[in-house]
NUVOMAR-705523 format. One record per residue (C-alpha): x, y, z; residue in one letter. Coordinates in steps of 0.05 Angstrom, whole numbers, padded with zeros to 5 digits, always signed. Layout:
NUVOMAR-705523
XYZA...
end
This chain:
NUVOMAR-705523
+00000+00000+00000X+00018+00069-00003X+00051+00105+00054X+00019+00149+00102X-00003+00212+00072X+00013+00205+00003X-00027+00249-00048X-00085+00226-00093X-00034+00220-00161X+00017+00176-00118X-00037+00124-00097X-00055+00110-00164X+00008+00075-00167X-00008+00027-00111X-00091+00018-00120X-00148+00043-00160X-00206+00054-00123X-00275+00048-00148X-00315+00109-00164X-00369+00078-00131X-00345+00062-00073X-00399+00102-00017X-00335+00104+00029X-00258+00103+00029X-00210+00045+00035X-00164+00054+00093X-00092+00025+00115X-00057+00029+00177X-00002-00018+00146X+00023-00021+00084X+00016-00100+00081X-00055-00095+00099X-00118-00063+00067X-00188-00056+00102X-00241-00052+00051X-00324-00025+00073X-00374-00070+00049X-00389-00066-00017X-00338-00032-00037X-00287-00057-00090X-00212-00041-00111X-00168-00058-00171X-00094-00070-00162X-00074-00057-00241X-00033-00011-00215X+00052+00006-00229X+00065-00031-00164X+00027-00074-00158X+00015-00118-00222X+00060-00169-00235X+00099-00159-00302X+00091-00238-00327X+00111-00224-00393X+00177-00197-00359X+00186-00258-00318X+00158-00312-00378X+00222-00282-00419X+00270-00273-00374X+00261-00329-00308X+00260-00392-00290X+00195-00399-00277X+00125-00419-00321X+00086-00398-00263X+00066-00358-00203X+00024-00359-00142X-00024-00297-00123X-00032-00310-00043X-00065-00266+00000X-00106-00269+00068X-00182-00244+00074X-00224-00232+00133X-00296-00220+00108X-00334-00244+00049X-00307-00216-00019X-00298-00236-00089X-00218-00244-00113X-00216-00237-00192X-00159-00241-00234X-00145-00218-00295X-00086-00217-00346X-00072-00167-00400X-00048-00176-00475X+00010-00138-00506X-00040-00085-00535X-00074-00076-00460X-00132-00115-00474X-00163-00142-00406X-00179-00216-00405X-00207-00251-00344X-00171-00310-00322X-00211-00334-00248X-00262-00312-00203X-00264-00342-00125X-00311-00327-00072X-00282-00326-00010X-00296-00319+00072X-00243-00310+00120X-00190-00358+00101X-00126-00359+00057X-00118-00362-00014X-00064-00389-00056X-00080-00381-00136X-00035-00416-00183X-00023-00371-00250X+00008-00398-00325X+00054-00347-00352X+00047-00384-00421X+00006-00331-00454X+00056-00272-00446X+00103-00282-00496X+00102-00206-00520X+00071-00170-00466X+00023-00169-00415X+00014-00163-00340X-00029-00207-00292X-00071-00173-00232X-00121-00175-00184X-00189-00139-00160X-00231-00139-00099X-00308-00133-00091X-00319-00140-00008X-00390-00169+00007X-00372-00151+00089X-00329-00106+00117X-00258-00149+00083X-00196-00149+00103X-00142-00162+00055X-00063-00187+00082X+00009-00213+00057X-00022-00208-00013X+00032-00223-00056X+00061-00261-00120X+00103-00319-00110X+00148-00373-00134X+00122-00442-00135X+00200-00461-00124X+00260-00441-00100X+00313-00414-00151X+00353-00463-00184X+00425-00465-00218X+00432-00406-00270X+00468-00421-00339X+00536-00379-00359X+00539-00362-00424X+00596-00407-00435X+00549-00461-00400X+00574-00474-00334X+00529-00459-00283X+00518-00413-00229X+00495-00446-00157X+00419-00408-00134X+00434-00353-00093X+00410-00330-00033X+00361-00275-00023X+00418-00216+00001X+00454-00163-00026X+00496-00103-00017X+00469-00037-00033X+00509+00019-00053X+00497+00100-00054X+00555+00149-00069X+00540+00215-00050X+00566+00290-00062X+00558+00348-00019X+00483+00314-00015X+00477+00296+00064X+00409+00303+00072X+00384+00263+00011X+00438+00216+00031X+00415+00199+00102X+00333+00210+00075X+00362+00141+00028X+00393+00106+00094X+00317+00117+00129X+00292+00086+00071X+00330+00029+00077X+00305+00006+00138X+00238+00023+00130X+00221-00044+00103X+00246-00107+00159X+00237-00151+00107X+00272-00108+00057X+00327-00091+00118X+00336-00172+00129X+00360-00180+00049X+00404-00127+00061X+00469-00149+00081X+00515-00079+00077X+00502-00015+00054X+00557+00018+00020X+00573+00098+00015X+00628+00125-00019X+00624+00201+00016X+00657+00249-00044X+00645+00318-00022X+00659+00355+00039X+00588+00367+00069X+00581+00293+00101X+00519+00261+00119X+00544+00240+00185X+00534+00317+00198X+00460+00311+00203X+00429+00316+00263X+00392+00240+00236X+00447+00211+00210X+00460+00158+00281X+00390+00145+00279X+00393+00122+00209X+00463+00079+00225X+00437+00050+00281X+00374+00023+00247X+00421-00003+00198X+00448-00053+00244X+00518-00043+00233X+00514-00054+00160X+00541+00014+00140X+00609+00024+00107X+00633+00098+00092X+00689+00112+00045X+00711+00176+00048X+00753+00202-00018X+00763+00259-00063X+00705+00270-00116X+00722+00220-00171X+00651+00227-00206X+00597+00188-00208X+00644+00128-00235X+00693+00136-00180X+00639+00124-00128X+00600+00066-00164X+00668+00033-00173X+00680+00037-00098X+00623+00008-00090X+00636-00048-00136X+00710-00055-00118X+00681-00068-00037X+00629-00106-00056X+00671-00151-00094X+00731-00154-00054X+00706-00142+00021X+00636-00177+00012X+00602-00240-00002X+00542-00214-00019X+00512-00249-00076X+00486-00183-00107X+00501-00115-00113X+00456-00057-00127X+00464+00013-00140X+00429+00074-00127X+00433+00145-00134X+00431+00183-00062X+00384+00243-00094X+00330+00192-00103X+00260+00165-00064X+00256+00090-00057X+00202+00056-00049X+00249+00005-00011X+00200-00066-00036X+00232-00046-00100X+00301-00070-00073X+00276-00145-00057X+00236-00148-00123X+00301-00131-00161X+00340-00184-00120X+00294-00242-00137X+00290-00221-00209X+00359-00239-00209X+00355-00304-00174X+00298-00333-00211X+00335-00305-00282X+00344-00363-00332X+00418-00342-00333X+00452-00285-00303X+00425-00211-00318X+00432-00142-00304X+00363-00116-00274X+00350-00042-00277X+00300+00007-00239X+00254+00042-00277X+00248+00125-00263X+00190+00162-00239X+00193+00235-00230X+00213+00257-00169X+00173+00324-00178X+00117+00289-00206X+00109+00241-00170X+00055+00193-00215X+00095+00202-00276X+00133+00141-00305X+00208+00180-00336X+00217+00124-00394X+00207+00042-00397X+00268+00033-00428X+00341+00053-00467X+00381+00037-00519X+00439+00069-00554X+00428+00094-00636X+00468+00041-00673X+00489+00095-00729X+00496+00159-00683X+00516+00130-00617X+00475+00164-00585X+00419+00150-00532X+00359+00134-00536X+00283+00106-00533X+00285+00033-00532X+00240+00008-00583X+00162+00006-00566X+00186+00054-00506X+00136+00099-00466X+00163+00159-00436X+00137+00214-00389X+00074+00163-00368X+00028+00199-00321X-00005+00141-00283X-00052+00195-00249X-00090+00211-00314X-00076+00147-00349X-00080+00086-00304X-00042+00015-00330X-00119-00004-00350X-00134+00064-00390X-00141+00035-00465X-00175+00094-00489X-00238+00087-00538X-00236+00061-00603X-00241+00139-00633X-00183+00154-00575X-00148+00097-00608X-00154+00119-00677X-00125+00186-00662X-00051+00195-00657X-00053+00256-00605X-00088+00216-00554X-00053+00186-00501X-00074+00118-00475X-00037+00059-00428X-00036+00004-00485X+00041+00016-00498X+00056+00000-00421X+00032-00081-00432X+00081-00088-00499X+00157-00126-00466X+00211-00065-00477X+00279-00098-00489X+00339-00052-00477X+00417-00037-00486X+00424-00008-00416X+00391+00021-00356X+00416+00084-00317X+00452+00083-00248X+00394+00115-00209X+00381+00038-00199X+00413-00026-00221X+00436-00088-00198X+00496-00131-00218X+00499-00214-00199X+00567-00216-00168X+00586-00266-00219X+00586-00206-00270X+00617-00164-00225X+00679-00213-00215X+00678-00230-00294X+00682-00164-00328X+00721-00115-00274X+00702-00048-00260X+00669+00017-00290X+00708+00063-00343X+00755+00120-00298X+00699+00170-00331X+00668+00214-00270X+00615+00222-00295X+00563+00207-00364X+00573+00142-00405X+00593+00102-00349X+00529+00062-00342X+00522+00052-00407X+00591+00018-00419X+00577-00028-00371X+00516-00052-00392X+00542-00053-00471X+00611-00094-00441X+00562-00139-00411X+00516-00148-00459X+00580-00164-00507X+00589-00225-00455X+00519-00246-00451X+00498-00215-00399X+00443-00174-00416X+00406-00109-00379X+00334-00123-00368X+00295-00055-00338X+00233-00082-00297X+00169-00057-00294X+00155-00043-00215X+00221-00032-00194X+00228+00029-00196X+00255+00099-00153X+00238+00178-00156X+00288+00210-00182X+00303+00284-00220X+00274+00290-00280X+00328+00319-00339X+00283+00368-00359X+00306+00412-00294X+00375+00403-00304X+00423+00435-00365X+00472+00376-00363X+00473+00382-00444X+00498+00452-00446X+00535+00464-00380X+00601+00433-00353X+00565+00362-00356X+00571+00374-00438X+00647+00356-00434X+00631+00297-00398X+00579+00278-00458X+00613+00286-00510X+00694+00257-00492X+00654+00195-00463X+00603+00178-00508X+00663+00181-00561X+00708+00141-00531X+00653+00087-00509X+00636+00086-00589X+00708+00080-00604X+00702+00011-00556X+00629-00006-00581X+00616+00027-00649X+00603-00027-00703X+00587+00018-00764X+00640+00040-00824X+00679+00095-00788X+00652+00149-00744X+00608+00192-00799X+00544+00183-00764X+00568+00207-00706X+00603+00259-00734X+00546+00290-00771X+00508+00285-00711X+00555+00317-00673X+00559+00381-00718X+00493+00387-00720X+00484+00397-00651X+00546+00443-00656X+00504+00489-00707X+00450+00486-00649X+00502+00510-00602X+00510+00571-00650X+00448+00586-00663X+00428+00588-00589X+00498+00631-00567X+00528+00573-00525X+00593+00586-00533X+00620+00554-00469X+00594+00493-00495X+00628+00484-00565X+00697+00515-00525X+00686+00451-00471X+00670+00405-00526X+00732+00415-00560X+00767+00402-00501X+00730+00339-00502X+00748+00324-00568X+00819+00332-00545X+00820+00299-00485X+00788+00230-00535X+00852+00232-00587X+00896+00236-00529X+00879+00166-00519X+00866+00123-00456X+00928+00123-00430X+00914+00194-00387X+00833+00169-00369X+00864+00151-00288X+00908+00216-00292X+00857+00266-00306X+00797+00235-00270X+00795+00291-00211X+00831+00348-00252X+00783+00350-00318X+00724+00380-00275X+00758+00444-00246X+00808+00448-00309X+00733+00452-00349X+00707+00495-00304X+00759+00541-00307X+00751+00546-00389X+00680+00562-00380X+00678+00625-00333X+00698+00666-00390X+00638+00658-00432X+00573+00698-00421X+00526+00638-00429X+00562+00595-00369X+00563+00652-00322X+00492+00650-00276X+00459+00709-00249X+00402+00709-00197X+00354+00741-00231X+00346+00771-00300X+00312+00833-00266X+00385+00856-00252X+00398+00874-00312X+00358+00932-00357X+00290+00910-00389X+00286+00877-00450X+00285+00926-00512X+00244+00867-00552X+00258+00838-00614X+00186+00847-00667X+00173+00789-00712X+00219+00731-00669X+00176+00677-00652X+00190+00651-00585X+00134+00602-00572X+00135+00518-00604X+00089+00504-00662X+00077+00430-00659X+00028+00397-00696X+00043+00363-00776X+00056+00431-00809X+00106+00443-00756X+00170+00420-00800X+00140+00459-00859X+00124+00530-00816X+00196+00526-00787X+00224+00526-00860X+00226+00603-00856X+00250+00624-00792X+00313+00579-00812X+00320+00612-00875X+00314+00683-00834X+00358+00651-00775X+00414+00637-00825X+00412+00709-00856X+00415+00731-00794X+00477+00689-00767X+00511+00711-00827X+00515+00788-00807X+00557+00820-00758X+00524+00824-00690X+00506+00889-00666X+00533+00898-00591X+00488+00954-00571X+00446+00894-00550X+00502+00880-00511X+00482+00925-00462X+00409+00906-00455X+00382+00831-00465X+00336+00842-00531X+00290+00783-00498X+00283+00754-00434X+00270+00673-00446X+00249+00616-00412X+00294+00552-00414X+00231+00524-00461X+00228+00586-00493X+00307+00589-00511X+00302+00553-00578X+00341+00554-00641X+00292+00593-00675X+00285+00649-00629X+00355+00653-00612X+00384+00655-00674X+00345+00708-00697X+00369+00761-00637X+00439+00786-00617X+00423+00780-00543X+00376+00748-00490X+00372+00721-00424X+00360+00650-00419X+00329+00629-00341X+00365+00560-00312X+00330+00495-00321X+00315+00493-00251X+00287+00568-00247X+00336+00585-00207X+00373+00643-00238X+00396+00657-00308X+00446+00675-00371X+00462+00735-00411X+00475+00705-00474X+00510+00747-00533X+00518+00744-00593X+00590+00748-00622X+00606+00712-00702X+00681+00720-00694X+00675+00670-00637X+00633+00630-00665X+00668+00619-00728X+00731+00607-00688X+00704+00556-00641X+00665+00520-00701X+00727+00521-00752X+00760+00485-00687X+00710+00440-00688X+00717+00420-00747X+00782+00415-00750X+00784+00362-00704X+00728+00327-00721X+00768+00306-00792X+00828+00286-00740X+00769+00235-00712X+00753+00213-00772X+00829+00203-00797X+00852+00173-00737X+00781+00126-00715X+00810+00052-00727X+00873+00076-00689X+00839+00096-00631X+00779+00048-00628X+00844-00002-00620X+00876+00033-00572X+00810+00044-00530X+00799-00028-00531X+00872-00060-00519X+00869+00001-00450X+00800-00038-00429X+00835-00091-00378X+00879-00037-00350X+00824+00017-00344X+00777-00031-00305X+00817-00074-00256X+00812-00076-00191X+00888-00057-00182X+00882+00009-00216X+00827+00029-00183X+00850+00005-00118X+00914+00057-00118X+00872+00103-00137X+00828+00098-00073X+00891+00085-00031X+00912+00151-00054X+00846+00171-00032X+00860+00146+00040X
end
């Protein structure tokens, strides 16, 4: 059930009451729901269906058990779906205060489909323990060079790095021992500590150890990056550890901590060993599913929606059961729930939330030295490579940030993007040379100018740099790339961040620009001429009495190509809303930056079988445990 509290939106991921119920269903538990006579509830619901089509493909098992206790008189019916969403009724009991165990085939979900139950109470009812189960314990999992893999048991180690985060950090240790039965899989909880505002500062943070039982470890060490942390993690787990399992997770998340134990047996009842990945919900709204699944753009190397994937789901105005009429259906700007019962098979799942079998762990090494970007998806394409694919399961899932409130594509992150995506397709990248890529890249570099981010084309050709330097220096510059990047930045007007765009002079306007989005199908066609106008405009000298005075003052949705191309200045507000740029408009430095560009961009594509064979002769050295283990000594 939901917890305590929670809003209307966020119970809709948990239980669909139904409209006409005369009164509410309550819950003092989470494990146990009391429901007025009369009165009936639907569990096709995020969290509470059971993905079968997920565990026909990828488990052990043909089966599973829905069992539950009920106190009162009520009717249990359960129903399966079909890849399209079509409901299907599959049993019907009557029963009166006793326990029910109902066996379930999981033949009929070959390409989609969940299974789930509803509740009509004919007396006050009392539902318990309702749950789906194994009909048998794990067995031996297959290698994919055929040996096998003992079952293993139900525990694992959890790890969260954390930077400068303390409270979200110790909110995530809470979390963890919410659940006893959750706390009782959990056998240590790992913490690489990165910045210098520590979570043991909270006034919480011994409460939240001691509930632990003694299963927290914290690693204190420089800031190495998101793949410095997650590779402490992995290098403990590994080395200090026998848990069977490790998972990680992001500390600026919300767990709802049942998705921890779900993810574990995933992995013990998988035919063979896999990667299992959390799904995303928005952590600022909170009913909204982020995407069912990634994969990485075979041509551009670039990520991605999965195919069939759903993204930016709101459960709270289309529940898992919302199929939408058949005129709903028929019309392509209607949303509906239908794509949610279709299997999504991915490359890779993000680090907010994944879990690695220790046997994959042991077999492939560590993450790239990367800090940060790219680092996840490596992983999941070097174990894929060995047959060990990433799986990201429906109900398992955390709140985390959605990306549309951070700039991560145009601030310092962009370095990070670019140098790592290239050097992961340099490792990865099956197509005829790098062109694709290439001409992907540029065009986003004609975005760049067209929108005055400057400090993003200067940091991206220190990534470009930084790749055709080779692997060799990836250990050396892990902790100096962020400040040396940092540093190139504060001399460009779009990097630097002012509170408010009210300290500067009003906007002197700029007649004719459009600055709002014209979707619909004439979209393409109605944007022909502002890029005509845009490029006449690029082409002229920029006039830098707008210097003085932004000639617009833009939302982050607002700052597109076709508005800011068009003006010489603007202010562009933070993703977040929490201050903003003074972008200008200066061709000399754009011309410079892009003829850079472009210059090495043809040393890419002259030097590309050298250095994909370089980056993947440096793979050993770059993920063993004894390179990253002087690194963390010099940490100590």
């Amino acid at each position: 059930m939901p917890r305590k509290g929670e809003p209307h939106d966020v119970r809709m991921l948990y239980l669909i009451e139904a409209e006409q119920n005369k009164e509410r269903l309550s819950w003092a538990e989470r494990t146990r729901l009391n429901i007025p006579a009369g009165a009936e509830v639907s569990f096709e619901t995020y969290f509470n269906a059971f993905p079968a089509s997920y565990w026909r493909r990828w488990s052990q098992l043909d089966r599973v058990i829905l069992a539950l206790d009920v106190e009162g008189e009520a009717t249990i019916s359960v129903y399966r779906s079909r890849h399209d969403g079509v409901r299907i009724s599959v049993a019907s009991v009557e029963v009166r205060d006793e326990h029910v165990e109902i066996p379930l085939e999981l033949r009929n979900f070959e390409d989609g489909g969940w299974l789930w139950f509803d509740v009509t109470a004919g007396t006050e009812t009392t539902v318990e323990n309702a749950g789906w189960f194994a009909d048998r314990h794990p067995q031996a999992q297959i290698m994919p060079d055929g040996t096998e893999v003992p079952p293993q048991p139900k525990q694992v180690a959890v790890g969260i790095p954390t930077f400068n985060r303390p409270r979200d950090a110790v909110n995530a240790l809470h979390a963890l021992s919410e659940d006893p039965v959750v706390l009782e899989a959990i056998t240590h909880v790992l913490m690489p500590d990165q910045g210098n505002h520590h979570p043991a500062d909270e006034p919480d943070f011994a409460e939240a150890e001691e509930k632990l039982n003694g299963k927290l470890q914290i690693f204190q060490q420089g800031n190495l990056g998101g793949s410095g942390g997650y590779s402490r993690i992995m290098y403990e787990g590994v080395n200090n550890t026998d848990a069977p399992f490790i998972l990680f997770m992001d500390d600026d998340i919300a767990i709802e901590p049942d998705s921890i134990l779900r993810a574990v047996q995933a992995a013990r009842y998988a035919k063979s060993p896999i990667l299992v990945g959390g799904q995303m919900l928005n952590l600022q709204d909170r009913a909204q599913l982020r995407t069912t699944g990634e994969a990485v753009d075979p041509h551009t190397f670039m990520w991605g929606a999965a195919p069939r994937a759903v993204y930016d789901h709101d459960f709270s105005a289309y529940p898992l059961g919302y199929v939408g009429t058949p005129e709903e259906q028929m019309d392509p700007r209607k949303r509906d729930s239908r794509a949610l019962h279709r299997r999504v098979d991915v490359d890779y799942n993000g680090w907010w939330m994944n879990l690695f079998p220790r046997v994959v762990a042991e077999k492939l090494g560590l993450p790239l030295p990367l800090f940060i970007k790219w680092d996840d998806t490596e992983y999941a394409l070097r174990a894929k490579a060995a047959g060990f694919p990433t799986v990201t399961w429906p109900g398992i899932a955390i709140w985390h940030m959605a990306w549309a409130d951070k700039d991560d594509a145009i601030d310092w992150q962009a370095y990070f993007h670019l140098r790592n995506r290239l050097i992961v397709a340099a490792m990865y990248h099956e197509g005829v040379g790098p062109g694709g890529i290439l001409k992907n890249m540029l065009k986003s570099t004609y975005k760049h100018i067209m929108c005055m981010e400057y400090s993003t084309m200067a940091i991206q050709i220190e990534a470009m740099k930084d790749f055709l330097a080779g692997p060799d220096q990836l250990f050396d510059i892990l902790e100096s790339s962020l400040p040396r990047i940092q540093n190139v930045r504060k001399d460009y007007p779009d990097a630097q961040v002012i509170a408010s765009a009210a300290e500067l002079p009003a906007p002197t306007g700029a007649p004719g620009v459009p600055t709002a989005n014209i979707g619909g199908r004439l979209a393409k066609i109605k944007k022909i001429p502002w890029a005509v106008k845009a490029l006449l405009h690029l082409r002229k000298e920029e006039d830098r009495s707008h210097w003085e005075a932004p000639q617009l003052n833009l939302t982050a949705e607002e700052a597109r190509w076709f508005t800011l191309s068009r003006v010489d200045s603007a202010t562009v507000s933070t993703a977040g809303g929490t201050g903003a740029a003074f972008r200008k408009r200066d061709k000399q430095l754009a011309d410079d930056l892009l003829a850079q560009t472009k210059a090495l961009h043809k040393q890419i594509r002259e030097r590309w079988p050298d250095l994909q064979r370089e980056y993947a002769a440096a793979m050993g050295e770059l993920t063993s445990h004894e390179n990253w283990g002087r690194i963390f000594d010099e940490q100590a």
